[in-house]
N, C-alpha and C positions, 0 to 999 in steps of 0.2 A: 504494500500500500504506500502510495506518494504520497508527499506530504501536499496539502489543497494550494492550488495556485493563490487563492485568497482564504484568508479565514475573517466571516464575515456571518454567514447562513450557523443555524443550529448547529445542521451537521458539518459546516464547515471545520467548527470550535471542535465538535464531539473528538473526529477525525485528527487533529492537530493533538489535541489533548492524548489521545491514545497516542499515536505515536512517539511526541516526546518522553510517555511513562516504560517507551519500548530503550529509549532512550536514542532517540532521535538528535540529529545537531546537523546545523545547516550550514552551508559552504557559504561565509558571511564573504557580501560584493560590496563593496565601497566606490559611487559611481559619483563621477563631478571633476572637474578639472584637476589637472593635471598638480596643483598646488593644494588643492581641497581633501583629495586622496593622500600626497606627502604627510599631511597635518594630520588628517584621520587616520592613518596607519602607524603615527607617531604617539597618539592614543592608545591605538589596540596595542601597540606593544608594552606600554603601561598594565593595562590592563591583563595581558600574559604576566605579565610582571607579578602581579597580585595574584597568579591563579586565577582568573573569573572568566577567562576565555570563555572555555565551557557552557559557563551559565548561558552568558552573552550569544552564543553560537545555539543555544536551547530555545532562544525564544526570539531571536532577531535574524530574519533573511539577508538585509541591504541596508545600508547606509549612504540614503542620494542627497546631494549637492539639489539647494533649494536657494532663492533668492528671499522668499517669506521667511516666514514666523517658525521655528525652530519645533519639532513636535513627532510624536508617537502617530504613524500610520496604522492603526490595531488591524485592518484590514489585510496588512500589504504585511502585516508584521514587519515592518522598517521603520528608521528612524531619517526624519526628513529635517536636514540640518543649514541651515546658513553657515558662511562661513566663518561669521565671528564666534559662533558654536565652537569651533575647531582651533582657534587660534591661538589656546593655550590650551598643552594636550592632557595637564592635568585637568584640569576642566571641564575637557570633552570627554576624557576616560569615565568621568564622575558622572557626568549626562547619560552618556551609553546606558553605563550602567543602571542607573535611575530608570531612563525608557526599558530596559529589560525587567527591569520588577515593574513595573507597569504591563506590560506585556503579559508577564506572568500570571498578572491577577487577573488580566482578561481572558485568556485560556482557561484558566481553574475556574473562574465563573464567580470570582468578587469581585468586590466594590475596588475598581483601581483607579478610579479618579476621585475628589473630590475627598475623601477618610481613609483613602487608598494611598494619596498619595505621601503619608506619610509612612507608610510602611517602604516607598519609594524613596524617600528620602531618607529613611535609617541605615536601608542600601547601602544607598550612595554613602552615606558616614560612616558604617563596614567598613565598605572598598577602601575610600582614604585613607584610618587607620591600617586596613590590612598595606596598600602601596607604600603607606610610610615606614612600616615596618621591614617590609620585605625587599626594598629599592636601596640599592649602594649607591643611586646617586643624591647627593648632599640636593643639590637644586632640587630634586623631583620632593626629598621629605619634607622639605622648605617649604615650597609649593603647598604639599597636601598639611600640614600643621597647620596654614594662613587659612588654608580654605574650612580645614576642619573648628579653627577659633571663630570663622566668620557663619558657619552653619551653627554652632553653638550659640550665639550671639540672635541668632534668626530661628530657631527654633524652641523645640518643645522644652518646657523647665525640667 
């Protein structure tokens, strides 16, 4: 069984769900200029950095170069990014990730926006202490310590 060109329909969802529990992982494409790709792939290798590959490759197809509004396609299972999204890859690693628990909760059949999305956001605050932990380079822990005092500062008590 393929995985559904769209996950959209019931059985769209049913069909994607089963199979990632098969444990499914999709051949993630990063599509957009030739500059947008260098950034996005300076992400995902963050992202291997921390182990989250994986997850990331469970619930996201594509990663396309967009001119709008930065955001979770749940349909297309992709993440539709500007490229000011990309332009610091710690940033973008944290977004990924974020839109993959998003994703996540769309497939399993919760609430992934709106009371959802703070389960998205705990994510992304994982992921950066797990990069900070896990990355030998001094600028990358820099990076995720700023961003992780600036998600404390913006979030839940």
């Amino acid at each position: 069984m393929r995985f559904p060109k769209r996950v959209y329909t019931v059985e769209e969802v049913k069909r994607a769900r089963e199979l990632i529990a098969k444990g499914h992982k999709h051949r993630l494409k990063v599509v957009g200029s030739p500059d947008f790709r260098s950034r996005a792939r300076e992400a995902l290798k963050l992202i291997k950095t921390a182990k989250y590959y994986d997850f990331l490759q469970t619930y996201i197809k594509r990663i396309r170069e967009i001119d709008g509004l930065s955001q979770l396609r749940e349909a297309e299972a992709a993440i539709w990014a500007n490229r000011y999204a990309v332009a610091d890859p710690v940033e973008a690693a944290g977004f990924f990730i974020q839109k993959a628990q998003e994703m996540k909760g769309f497939i399993e059949g919760e609430l992934y926006y709106d009371k959802g999305e703070i389960k998205a956001v705990e994510k992304r605050i994982e992921f950066l202490e797990t990069l900070r932990d896990r990355s030998k380079n001094e600028a990358v822990k820099k990076k995720c310590e700023e961003n992780l005092e600036r998600w404390a500062e913006l979030t839940f008590p």
